[in-house]
C-alpha positions as a Markdown table, in Angstrom:
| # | Residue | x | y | z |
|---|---|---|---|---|
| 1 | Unk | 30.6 | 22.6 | 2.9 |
| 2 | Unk | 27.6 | 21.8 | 0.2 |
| 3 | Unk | 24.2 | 21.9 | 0.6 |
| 4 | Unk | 24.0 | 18.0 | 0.5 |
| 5 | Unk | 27.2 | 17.5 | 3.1 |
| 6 | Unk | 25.3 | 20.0 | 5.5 |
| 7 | Unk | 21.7 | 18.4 | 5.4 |
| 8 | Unk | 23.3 | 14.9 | 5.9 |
| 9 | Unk | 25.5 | 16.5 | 8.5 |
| 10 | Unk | 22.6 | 18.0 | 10.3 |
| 11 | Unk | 20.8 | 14.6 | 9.7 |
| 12 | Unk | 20.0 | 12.7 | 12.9 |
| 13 | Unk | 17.6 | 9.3 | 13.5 |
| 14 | Unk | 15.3 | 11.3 | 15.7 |
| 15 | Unk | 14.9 | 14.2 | 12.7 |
| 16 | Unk | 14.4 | 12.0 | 10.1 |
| 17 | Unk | 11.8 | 10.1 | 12.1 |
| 18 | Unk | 9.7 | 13.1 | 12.9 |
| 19 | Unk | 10.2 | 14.2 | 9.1 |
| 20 | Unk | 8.6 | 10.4 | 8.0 |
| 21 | Unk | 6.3 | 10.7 | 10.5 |
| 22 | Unk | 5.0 | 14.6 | 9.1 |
| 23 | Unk | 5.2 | 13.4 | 5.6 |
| 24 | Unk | 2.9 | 10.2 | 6.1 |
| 25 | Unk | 0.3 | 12.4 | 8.0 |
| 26 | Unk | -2.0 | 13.3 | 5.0 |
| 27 | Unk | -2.2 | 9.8 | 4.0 |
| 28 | Unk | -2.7 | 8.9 | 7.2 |
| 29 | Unk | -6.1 | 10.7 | 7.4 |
| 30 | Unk | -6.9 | 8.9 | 4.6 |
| 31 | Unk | -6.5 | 5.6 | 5.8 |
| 32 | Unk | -8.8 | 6.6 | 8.5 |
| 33 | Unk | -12.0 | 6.0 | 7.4 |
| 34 | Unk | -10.7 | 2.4 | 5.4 |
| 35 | Unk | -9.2 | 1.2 | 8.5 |
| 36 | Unk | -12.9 | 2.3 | 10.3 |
| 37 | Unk | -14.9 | 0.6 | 8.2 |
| 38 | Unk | -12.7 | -2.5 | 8.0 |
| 39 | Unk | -13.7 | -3.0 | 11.7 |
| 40 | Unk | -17.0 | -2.4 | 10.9 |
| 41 | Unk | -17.5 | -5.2 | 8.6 |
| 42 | Unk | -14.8 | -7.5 | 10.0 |
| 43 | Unk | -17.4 | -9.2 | 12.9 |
| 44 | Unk | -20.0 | -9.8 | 9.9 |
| 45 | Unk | -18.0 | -11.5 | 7.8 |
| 46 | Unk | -17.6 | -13.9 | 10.6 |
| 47 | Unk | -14.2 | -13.0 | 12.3 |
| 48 | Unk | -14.2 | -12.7 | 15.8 |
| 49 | Unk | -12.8 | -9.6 | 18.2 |
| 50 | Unk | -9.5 | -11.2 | 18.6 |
| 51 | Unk | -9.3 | -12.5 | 14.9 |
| 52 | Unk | -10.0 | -8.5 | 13.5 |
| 53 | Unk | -7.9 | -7.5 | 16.0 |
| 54 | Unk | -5.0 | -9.8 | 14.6 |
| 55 | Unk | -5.5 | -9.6 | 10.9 |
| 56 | Unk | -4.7 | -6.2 | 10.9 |
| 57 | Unk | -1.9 | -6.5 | 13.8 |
| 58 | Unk | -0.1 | -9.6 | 11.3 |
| 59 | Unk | -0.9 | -9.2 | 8.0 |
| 60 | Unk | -1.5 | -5.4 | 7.7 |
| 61 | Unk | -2.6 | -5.1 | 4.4 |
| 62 | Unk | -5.7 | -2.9 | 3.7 |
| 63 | Unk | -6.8 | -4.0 | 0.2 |
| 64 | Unk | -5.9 | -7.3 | 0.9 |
| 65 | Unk | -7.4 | -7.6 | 4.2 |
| 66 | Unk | -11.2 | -6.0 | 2.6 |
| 67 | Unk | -10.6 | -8.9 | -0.4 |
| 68 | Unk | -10.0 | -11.5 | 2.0 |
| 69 | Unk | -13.6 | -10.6 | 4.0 |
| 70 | Unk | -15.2 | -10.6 | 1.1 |
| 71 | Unk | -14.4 | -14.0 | 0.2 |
| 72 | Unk | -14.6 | -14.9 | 4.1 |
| 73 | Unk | -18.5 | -14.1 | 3.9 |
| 74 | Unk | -18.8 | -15.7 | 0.3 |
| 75 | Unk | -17.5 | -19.1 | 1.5 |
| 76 | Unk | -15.0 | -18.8 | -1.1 |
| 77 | Unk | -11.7 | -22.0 | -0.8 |
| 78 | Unk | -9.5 | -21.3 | 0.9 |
| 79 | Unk | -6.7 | -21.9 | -2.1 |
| 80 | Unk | -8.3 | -19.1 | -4.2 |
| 81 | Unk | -8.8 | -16.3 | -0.9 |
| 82 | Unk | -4.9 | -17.1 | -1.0 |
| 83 | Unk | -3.7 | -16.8 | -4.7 |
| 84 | Unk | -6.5 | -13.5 | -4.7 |
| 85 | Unk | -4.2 | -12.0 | -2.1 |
| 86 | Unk | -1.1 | -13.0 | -3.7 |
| 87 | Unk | -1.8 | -11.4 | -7.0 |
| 88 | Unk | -2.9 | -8.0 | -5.5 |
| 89 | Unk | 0.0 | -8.0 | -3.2 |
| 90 | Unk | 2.9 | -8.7 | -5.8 |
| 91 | Unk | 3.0 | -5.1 | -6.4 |
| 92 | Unk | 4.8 | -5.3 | -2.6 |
| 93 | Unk | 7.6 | -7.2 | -4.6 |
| 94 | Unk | 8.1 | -4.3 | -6.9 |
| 95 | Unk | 8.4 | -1.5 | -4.2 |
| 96 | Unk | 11.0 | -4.4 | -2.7 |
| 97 | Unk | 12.9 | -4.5 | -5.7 |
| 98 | Unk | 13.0 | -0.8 | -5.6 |
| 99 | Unk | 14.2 | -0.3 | -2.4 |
| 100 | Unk | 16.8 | -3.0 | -2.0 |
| 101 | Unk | 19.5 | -0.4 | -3.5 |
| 102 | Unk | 18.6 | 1.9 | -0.6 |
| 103 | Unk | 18.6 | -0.3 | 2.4 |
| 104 | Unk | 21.3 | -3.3 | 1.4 |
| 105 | Unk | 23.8 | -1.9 | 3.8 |
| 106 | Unk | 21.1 | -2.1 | 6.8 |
| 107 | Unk | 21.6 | -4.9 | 9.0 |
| 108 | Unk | 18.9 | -8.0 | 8.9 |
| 109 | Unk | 16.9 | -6.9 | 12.1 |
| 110 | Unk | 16.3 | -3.2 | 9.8 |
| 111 | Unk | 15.2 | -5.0 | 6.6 |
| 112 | Unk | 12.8 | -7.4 | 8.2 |
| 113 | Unk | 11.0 | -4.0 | 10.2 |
| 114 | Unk | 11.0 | -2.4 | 6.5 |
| 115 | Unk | 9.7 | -5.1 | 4.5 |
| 116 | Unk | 7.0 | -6.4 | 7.5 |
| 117 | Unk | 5.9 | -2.4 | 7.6 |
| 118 | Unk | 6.0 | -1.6 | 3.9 |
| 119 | Unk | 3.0 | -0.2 | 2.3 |
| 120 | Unk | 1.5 | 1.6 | -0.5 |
| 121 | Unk | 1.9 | 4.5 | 1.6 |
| 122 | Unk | 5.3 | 4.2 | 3.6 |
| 123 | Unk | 6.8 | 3.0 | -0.1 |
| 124 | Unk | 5.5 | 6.4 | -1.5 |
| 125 | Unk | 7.0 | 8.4 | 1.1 |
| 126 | Unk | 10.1 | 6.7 | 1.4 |
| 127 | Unk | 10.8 | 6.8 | -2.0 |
| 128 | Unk | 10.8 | 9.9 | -2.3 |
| 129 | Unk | 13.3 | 10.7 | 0.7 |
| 130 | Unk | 15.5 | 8.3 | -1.0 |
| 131 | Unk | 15.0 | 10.0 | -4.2 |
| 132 | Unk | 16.8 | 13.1 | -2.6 |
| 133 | Unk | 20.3 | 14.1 | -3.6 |
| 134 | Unk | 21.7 | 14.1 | 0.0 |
| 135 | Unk | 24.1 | 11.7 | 1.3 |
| 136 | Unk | 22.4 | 11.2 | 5.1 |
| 137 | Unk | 22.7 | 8.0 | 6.7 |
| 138 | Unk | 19.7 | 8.1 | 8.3 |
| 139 | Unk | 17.1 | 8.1 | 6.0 |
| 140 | Unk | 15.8 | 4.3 | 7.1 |
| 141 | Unk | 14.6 | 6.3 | 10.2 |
| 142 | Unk | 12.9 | 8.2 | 8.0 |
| 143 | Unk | 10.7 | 5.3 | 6.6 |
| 144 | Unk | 10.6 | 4.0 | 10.5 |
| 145 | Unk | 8.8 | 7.2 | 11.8 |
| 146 | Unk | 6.4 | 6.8 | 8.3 |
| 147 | Unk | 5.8 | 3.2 | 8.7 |
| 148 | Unk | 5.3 | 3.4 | 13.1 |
| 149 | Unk | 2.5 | 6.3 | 12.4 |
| 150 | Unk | 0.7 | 4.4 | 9.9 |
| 151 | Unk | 0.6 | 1.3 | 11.5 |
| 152 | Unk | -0.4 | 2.6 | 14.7 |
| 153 | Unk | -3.5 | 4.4 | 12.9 |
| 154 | Unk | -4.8 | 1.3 | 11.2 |
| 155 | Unk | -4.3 | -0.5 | 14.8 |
| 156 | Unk | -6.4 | 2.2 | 15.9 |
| 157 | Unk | -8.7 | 2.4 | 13.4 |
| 158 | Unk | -9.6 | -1.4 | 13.7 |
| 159 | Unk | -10.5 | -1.3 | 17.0 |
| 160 | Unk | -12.8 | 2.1 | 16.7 |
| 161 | Unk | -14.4 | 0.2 | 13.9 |
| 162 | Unk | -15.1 | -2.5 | 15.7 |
| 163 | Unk | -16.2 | -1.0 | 18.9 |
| 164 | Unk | -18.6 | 1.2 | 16.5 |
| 165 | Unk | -19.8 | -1.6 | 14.6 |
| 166 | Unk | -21.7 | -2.7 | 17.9 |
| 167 | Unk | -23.4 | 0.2 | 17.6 |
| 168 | Unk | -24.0 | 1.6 | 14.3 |
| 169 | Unk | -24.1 | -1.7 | 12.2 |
| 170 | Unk | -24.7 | 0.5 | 8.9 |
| 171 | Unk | -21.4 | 2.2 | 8.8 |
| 172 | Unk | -19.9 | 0.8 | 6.1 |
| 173 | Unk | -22.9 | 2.3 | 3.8 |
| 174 | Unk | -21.8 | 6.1 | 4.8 |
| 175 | Unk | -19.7 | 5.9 | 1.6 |
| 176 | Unk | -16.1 | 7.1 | 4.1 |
| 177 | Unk | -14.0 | 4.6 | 2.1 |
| 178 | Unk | -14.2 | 7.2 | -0.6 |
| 179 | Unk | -11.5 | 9.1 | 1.1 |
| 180 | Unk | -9.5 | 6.2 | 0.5 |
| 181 | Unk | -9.9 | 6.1 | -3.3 |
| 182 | Unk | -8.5 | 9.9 | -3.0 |
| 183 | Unk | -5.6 | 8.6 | -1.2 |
| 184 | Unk | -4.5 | 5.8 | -3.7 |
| 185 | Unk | -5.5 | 8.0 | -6.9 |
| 186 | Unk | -3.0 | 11.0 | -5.7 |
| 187 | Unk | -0.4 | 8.2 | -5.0 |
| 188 | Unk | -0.6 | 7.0 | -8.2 |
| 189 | Unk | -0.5 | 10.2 | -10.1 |
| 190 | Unk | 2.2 | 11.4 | -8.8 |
| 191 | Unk | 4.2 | 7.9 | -10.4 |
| 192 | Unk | 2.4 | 8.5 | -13.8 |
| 193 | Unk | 5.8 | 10.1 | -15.7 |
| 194 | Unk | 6.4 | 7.2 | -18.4 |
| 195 | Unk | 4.0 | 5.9 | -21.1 |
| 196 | Unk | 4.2 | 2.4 | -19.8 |
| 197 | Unk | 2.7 | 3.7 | -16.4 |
| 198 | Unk | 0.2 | 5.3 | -18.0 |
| 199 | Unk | -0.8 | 2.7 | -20.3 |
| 200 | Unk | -0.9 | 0.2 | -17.1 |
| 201 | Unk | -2.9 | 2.4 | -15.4 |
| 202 | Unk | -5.7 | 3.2 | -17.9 |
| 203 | Unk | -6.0 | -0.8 | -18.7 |
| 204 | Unk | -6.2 | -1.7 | -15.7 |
| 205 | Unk | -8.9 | 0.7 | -14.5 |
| 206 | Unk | -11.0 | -0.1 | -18.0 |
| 207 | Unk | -10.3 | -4.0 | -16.8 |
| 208 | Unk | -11.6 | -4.1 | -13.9 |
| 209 | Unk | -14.9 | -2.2 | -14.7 |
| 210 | Unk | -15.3 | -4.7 | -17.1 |
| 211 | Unk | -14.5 | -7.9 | -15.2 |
| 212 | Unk | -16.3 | -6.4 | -12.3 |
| 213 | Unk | -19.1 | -8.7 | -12.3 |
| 214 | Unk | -16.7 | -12.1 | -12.1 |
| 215 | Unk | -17.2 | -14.2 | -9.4 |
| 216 | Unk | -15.0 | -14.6 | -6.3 |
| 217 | Unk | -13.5 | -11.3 | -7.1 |
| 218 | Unk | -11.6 | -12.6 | -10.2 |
| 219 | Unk | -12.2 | -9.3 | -12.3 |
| 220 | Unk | -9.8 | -7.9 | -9.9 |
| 221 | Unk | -7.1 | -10.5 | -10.8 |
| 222 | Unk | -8.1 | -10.5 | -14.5 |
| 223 | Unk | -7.2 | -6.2 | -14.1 |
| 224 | Unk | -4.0 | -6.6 | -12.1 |
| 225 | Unk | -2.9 | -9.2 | -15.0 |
| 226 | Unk | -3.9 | -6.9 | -18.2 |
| 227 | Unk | -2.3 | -4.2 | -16.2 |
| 228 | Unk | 1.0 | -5.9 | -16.3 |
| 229 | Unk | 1.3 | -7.3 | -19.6 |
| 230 | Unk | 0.2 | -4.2 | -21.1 |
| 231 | Unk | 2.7 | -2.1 | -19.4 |
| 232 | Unk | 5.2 | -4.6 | -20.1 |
| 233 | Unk | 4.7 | -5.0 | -23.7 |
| 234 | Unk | 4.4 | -0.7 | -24.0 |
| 235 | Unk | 7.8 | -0.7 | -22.3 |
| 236 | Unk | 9.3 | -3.7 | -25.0 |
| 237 | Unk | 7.6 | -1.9 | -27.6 |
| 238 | Unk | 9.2 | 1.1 | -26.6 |
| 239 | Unk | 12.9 | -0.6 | -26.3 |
| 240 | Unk | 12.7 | -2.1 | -29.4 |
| 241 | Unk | 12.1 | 1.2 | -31.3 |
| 242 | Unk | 15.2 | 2.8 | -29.3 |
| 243 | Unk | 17.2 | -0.1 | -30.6 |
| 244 | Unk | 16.1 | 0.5 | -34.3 |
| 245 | Unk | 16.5 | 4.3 | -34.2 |
C-alpha cells in the first residue's frame, strides 16, 4: 500500500474536520481583533443590536462588511454601497472557480455550505489540503471544520465588540485591526509564486495609496481594477512571448 492509499485510507470526516479546524486556528486569532472592532463601530454607524448581529450572521464578509459601515455613516446611495461590495468581493468568484474541480462531485446541499462559508481564509486553507497528493474523499470535511471555527469566531467576536462598545466607545482607536493586516499579508505571500501575482499585488497596493483620498471609498475600486488589468496584461504579455519563442 502507498503512502497516498494509506493517508486516504486512514482518512475519516471527523479527522479531516479537526485537521481544518487546527489549521484555520492561527488565522483565526487574527480575525479576532477585526471581528472586535467591527462590533465596536457597528452601533455608531447607525445599525442596531439585531442588525450587527445579522450582518455578520448573513453576509459574513469582513472587508466588505467594515466598507459597507463606512458608507452607512457617510450617507453614501444605496446603488454604489452595493457595486463597492461587489467589486471587492469578486475575488470570491475566483476562489469559486478554483475550487469547482475539487468539490463538483459533492451533492447541492455541500456546495451551497462551501460557497455560503468561503472566505479569504477557509479558501487559503482548503486550498492547500486540496493541493495534497492524496486521494481521500473527505477532504470537504476538511474545509467544513475550517469554515465552522471561523465563522463561529467572527459570531463571537461581533457580539464581544458590541457588548464592549457600550463600554469602551474608543476601541476601535487601539490600532488591534493591525493584526488583521498581518493575517491577509501572510496569506497573500504565500500565493506570490508567478510574475503576474506579483505584479497585481505591487499595483494594487501603489493604487490604492494613491486613490486613497477618493470619495465614497472609490480608490479602493480604482486599486482592485488596476490590480486586475495589470495582472492580466503581465500574464498575456507573458503568453504571447511563449508563443514566439
Amino acid at each position: 500500500m502507498t503512502r497516498s492509499s494509506w493517508q486516504a485510507s486512514a482518512s475519516t470526516p471527523f479527522s479531516e474536520f479537526l485537521k481544518g479546524s487546527r489549521a484555520i486556528l492561527p488565522l483565526v486569532v487574527g480575525a479576532i481583533p477585526f471581528g472586535f472592532i467591527f462590533g465596536t463601530l457597528a452601533t455608531t454607524s447607525g445599525l442596531s443590536f439585531a442588525e450587527t448581529l445579522a450582518m455578520s450572521a448573513f453576509v459574513y464578509a469582513g472587508a466588505a462588511q467594515f466598507i459597507a459601515l463606512s458608507l452607512l455613516a457617510t450617507g453614501t446611495a444605496l446603488p454604489l454601497i452595493l457595486l463597492t461590495i461587489f467589486i471587492v468581493n469578486l475575488r470570491h468568484l475566483l476562489y469559486s472557480i478554483t475550487l469547482i474541480p475539487h468539490v463538483q462531485h459533492l451533492p447541492q446541499h455541500w456546495k451551497l455550505a462551501i460557497g455560503f462559508w468561503l472566505t479569504d481564509e477557509s479558501f487559503a486553507v482548503a486550498i492547500a489540503r486540496y493541493n495534497l497528493n492524496d486521494s481521500s474523499p473527505h477532504k470537504h470535511w476538511y474545509y467544513l471544520g475550517a469554515s465552522l471555527l471561523m465563522y463561529g469566531n467572527w459570531q463571537l467576536c461581533t457580539i464581544a465588540g458590541l457588548l464592549a462598545g457600550q463600554f469602551l466607545p474608543n476601541a476601535a482607536s487601539w490600532g488591534l485591526d493591525f493584526a488583521m493586516c498581518v493575517t491577509f499579508i501572510g496569506m497573500v505571500l504565500a500565493y506570490l509564486t508567478t510574475t503576474p501575482m506579483v505584479v497585481t499585488v505591487l499595483v494594487t497596493g501603489l493604487v490604492s495609496v494613491w486613490a486613497h483620498s477618493l470619495p465614497h471609498q472609490l480608490g479602493l475600486i480604482v486599486a482592485v481594477l488596476a490590480g486586475i488589468l495589470a495582472g492580466v496584461a503581465t500574464e498575456s504579455i507573458q503568453l504571447k512571448r511563449r508563443g514566439n519563442e
